[in-house]
C-alpha positions as CSV (number, residue, x, y, z in Angstrom):
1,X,-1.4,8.6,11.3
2,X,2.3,8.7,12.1
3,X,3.1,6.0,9.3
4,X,1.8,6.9,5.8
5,X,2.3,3.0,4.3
6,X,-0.1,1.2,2.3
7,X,0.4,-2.2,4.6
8,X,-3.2,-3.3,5.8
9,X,-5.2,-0.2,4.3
10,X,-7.7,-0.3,2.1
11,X,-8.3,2.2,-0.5
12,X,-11.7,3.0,-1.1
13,X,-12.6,3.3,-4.3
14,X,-15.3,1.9,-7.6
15,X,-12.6,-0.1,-9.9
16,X,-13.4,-3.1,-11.6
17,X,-10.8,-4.9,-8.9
18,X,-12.4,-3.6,-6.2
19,X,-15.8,-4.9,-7.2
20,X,-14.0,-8.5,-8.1
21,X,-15.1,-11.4,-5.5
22,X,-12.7,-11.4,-3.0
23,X,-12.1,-15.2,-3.5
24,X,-11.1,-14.7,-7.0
25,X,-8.9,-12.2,-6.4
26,X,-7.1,-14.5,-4.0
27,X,-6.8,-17.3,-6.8
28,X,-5.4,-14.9,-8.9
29,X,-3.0,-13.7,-6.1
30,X,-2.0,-17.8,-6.1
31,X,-1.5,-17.9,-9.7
32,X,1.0,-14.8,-10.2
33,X,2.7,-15.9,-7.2
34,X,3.2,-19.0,-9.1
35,X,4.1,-17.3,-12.9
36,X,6.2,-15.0,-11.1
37,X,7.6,-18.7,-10.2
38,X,7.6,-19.8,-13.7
39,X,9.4,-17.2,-15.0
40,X,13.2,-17.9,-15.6
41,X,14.6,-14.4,-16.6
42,X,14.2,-10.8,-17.2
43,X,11.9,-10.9,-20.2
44,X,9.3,-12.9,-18.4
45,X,9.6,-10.6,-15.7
46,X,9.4,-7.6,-17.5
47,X,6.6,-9.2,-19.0
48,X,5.2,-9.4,-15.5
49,X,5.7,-6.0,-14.3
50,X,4.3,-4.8,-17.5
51,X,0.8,-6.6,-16.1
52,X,1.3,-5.5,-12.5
53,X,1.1,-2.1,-13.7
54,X,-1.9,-2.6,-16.0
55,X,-3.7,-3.9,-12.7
56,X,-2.6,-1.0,-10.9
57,X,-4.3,1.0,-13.5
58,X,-7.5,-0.9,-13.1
59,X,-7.9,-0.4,-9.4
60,X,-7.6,3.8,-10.0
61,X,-5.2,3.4,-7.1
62,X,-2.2,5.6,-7.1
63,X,0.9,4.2,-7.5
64,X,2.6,6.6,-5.3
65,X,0.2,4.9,-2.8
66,X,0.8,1.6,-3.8
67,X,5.0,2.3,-3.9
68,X,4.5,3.5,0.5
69,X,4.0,-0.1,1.4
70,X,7.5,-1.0,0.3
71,X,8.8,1.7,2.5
72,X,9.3,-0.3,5.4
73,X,9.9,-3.5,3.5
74,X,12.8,-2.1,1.0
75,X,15.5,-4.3,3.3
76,X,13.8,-7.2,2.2
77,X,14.4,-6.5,-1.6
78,X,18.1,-5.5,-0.7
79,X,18.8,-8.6,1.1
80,X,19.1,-10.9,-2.0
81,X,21.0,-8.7,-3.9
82,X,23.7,-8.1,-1.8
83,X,23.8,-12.2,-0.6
84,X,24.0,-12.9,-3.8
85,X,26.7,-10.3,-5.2
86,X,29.0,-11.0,-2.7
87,X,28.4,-14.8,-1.9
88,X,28.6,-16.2,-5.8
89,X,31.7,-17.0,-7.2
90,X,30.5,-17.8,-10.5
91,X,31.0,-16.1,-13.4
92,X,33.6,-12.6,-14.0
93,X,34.9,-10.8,-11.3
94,X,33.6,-7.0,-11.8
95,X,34.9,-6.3,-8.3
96,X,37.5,-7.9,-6.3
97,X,39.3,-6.6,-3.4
98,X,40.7,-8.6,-0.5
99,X,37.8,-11.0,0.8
100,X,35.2,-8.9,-1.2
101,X,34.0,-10.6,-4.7
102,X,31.4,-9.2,-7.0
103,X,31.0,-11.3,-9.9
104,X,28.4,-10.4,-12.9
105,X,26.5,-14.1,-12.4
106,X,26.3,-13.3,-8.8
107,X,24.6,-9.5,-9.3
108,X,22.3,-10.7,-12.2
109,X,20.8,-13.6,-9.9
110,X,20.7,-10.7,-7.1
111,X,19.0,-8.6,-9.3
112,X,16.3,-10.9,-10.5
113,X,15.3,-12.3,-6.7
114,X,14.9,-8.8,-5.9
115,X,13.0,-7.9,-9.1
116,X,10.7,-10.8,-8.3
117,X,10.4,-10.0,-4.7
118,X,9.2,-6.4,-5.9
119,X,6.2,-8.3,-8.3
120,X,5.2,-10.5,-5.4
121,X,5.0,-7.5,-2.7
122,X,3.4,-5.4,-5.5
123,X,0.5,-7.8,-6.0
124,X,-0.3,-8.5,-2.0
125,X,-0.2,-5.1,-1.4
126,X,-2.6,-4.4,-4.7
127,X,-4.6,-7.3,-2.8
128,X,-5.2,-5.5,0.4
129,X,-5.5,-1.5,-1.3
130,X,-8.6,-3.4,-3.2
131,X,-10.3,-5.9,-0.7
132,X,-11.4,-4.7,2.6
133,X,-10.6,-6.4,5.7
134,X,-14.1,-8.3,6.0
135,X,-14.4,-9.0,2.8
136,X,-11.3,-10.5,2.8
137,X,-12.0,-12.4,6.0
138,X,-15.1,-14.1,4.2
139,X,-13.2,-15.2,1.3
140,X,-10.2,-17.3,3.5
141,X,-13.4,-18.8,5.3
142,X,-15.2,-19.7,2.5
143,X,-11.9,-21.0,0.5
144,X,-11.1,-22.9,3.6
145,X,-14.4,-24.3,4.2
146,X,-13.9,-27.7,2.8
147,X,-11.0,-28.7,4.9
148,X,-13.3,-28.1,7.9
149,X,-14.0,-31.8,7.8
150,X,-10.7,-32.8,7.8
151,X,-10.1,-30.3,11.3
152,X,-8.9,-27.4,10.2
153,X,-10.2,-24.4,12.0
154,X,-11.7,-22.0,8.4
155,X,-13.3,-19.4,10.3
156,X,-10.2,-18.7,13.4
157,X,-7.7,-18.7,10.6
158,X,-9.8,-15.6,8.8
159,X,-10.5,-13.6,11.6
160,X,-6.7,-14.3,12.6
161,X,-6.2,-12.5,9.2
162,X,-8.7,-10.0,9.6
163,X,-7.3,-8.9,12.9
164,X,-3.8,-8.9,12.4
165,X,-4.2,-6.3,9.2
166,X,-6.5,-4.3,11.2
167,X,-3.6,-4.4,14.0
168,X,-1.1,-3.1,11.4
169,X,-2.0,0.8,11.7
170,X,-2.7,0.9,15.7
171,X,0.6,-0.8,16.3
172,X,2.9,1.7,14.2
173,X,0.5,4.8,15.9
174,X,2.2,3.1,18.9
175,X,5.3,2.6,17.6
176,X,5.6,5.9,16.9
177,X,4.2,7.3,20.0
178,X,6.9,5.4,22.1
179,X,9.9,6.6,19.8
180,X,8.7,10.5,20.0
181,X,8.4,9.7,24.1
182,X,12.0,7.6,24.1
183,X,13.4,11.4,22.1
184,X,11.9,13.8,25.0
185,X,14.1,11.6,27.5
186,X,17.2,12.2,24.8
187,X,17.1,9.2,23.1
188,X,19.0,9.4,19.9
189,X,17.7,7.0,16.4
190,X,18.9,9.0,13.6
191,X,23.0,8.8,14.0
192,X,25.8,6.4,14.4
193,X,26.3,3.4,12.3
194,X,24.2,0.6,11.9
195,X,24.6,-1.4,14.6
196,X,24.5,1.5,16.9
197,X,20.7,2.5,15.4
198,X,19.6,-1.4,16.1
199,X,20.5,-1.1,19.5
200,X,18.9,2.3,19.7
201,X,15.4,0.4,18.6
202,X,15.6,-1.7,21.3
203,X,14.1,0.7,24.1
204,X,11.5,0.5,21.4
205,X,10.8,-2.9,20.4
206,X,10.6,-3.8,24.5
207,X,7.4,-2.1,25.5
208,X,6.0,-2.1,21.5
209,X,5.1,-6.0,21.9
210,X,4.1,-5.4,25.9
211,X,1.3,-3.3,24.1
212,X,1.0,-5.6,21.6
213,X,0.0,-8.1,23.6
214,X,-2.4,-6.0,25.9
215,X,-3.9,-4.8,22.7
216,X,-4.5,-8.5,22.4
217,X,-5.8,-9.1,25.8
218,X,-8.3,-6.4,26.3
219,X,-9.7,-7.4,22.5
220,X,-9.9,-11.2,23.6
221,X,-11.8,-9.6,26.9
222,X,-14.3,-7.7,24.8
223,X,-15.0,-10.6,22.4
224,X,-15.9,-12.7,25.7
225,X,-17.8,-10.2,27.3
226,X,-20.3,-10.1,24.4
227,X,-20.4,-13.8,23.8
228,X,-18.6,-14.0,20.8
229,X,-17.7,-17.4,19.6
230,X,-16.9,-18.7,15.6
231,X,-17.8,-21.0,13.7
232,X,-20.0,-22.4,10.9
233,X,-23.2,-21.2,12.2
234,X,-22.6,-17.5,11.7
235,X,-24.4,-16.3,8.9
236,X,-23.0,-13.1,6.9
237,X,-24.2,-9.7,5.8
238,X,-22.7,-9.8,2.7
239,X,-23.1,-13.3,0.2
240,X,-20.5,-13.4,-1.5
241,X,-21.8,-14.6,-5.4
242,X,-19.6,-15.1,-8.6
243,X,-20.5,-13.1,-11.1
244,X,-19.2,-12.2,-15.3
245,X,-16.9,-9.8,-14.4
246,X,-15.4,-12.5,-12.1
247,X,-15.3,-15.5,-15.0
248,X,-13.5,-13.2,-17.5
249,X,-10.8,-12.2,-14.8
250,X,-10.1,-15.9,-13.9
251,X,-9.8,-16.6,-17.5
252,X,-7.5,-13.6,-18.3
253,X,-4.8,-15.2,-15.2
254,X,-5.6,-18.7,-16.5
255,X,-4.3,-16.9,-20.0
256,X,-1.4,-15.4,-18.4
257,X,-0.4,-18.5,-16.7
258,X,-0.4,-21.1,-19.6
259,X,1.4,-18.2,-21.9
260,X,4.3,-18.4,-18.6
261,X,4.5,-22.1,-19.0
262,X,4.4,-22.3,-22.9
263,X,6.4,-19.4,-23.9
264,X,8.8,-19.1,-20.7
C-alpha cells in the first residue's frame, strides 16, 4: 500500500482491548470524548494522555503505528493553534509586528485545543487499530437498535460505517496511483508555495471522487445482484455477549469520569 497510515486498519492482535465488546468500547470512546470535555487545563489533560498511553499499552499496538494515522491529519491539530495565536488579543504581546499579534493567552488556548484534538484522534484511531470493521458494524446496529421504532434506519447507518472505513485504503491506493500517473505527464506536487501545491492537487482530486463514486456504483451493483437487502431480520455470525472483562472496563471509564468532574 502506497499510504502507510493507521486510518481504517485494523491491527490484529490478542490484547485485552481487542477482546473488549465492541459496544463497550464505543461507550468508552463517548465517555473520554466527554472527560477530554471536562477537562479545563493542562493538568487534566496531562492526566489524560497519561491514560491514553496506558491504553495503548494494553492493545500491544505500536505506537509508531498508532502516531501514522495523524500523518495526514497533523493540519487539523495546527489549525487551532495558529487561529488562536494570531486571532486573540488577550493577554501580553510575546510577538507584535505590523498586523501580526501573538499574545501568551492566545498561544496557551492554541496549545490546549490542539493538545485535546491529539487525545480525541488518539482514542478513535486506538478504536479502529482494536475493533475490526464487522465487529464494529454490529455494535452501531445493536447501539442503535432501539431508535428503530422511532425511524431511524440502525442497520444502513452501520454498514454506512463499515463501508466507508473499508473504502479508506482502496481510495488512497487510488489516490496515489493517479498522482504517480499525473508525474509521468510532468506534473509537479513537491515545489512552489502553498497555494501553488493546492492547485497542483486539483488534477488529482477531479478524477479521485469520479472513481470514488464508480467504486460506489459497481459495489451498489453487486449488492443488488446477489439480493442483498438490510434490516432486522439478518441474523449474525458472531453474538456479541457482555462479559467480566467488559464490566470492570466500564467501571474503570465510569472511575475516570467522575474523578474529571470532582477533581477538575
Amino acid at each position: 500500500m502506497a499510504f502507510d497510515i493507521a486510518i481504517g486498519q485494523y491491527h490484529h492482535t490478542t490484547s485485552v482491548l481487542h477482546r473488549l465488546d465492541p459496544r463497550v468500547k464505543l461507550t468508552l470512546l463517548i465517555v473520554w470524548i466527554a472527560s477530554v470535555f471536562l477537562a479545563d487545563d493542562f493538568w487534566g489533560l496531562g492526566l489524560l494522555l497519561l491514560g491514553v498511553l496506558a491504553f495503548v499499552g494494553l492493545s500491544h499496538v505500536p505506537l509508531r503505528t498508532v502516531l501514522k494515522a495523524f500523518a495526514p491529519l497533523s493540519f487539523l491539530l495546527i489549525f487551532p493553534l495558529l487561529m488562536n495565536a494570531l486571532f486573540v488579543p488577550d493577554g501580553t504581546a510575546l510577538v507584535h509586528a505590523g498586523p501580526l499579534l501573538v499574545t501568551d493567552e492566545g498561544l496557551h488556548r492554541g496549545l490546549f485545543m490542539s493538545v485535546r484534538l491529539f487525545l480525541l484522534f488518539i482514542a478513535a484511531t486506538l478504536l479502529t487499530l482494536t475493533t475490526s470493521p464487522i465487529a464494529l458494524t454490529d455494535a452501531i446496529a445493536s447501539m442503535l437498535a432501539p431508535f428503530e421504532r422511532f425511524g431511524v434506519p440502525a442497520f444502513e447507518i452501520s454498514m454506512m460505517v463499515n463501508i466507508a472505513l473499508r473504502f479508506i485504503p482502496t481510495l488512497l491506493e487510488e489516490f496515489d496511483r493517479i498522482r504517480k500517473a499525473q508525474i509521468a505527464r510532468g506534473a509537479v506536487f513537491d515545489s512552489g508555495g502553498p497555494l501553488r501545491r493546492l492547485r497542483a492537487i486539483v488534477p488529482v482530486l477531479v478524477p479521485l471522487f469520479a472513481q470514488s463514486f464508480y467504486h460506489a456504483e459497481n459495489l451498489a451493483v453487486a449488492m443488488e445482484s446477489r439480493c442483498y437487502h438490510g434490516g432486522g431480520n439478518r441474523t449474525h455470525y458472531h453474538v456479541l455477549r457482555m462479559e467480566l472483562r467488559d464490566l470492570v472496563a466500564s467501571l474503570v471509564m465510569a472511575a475516570l469520569l467522575i474523578l474529571m468532574i470532582v477533581v477538575l
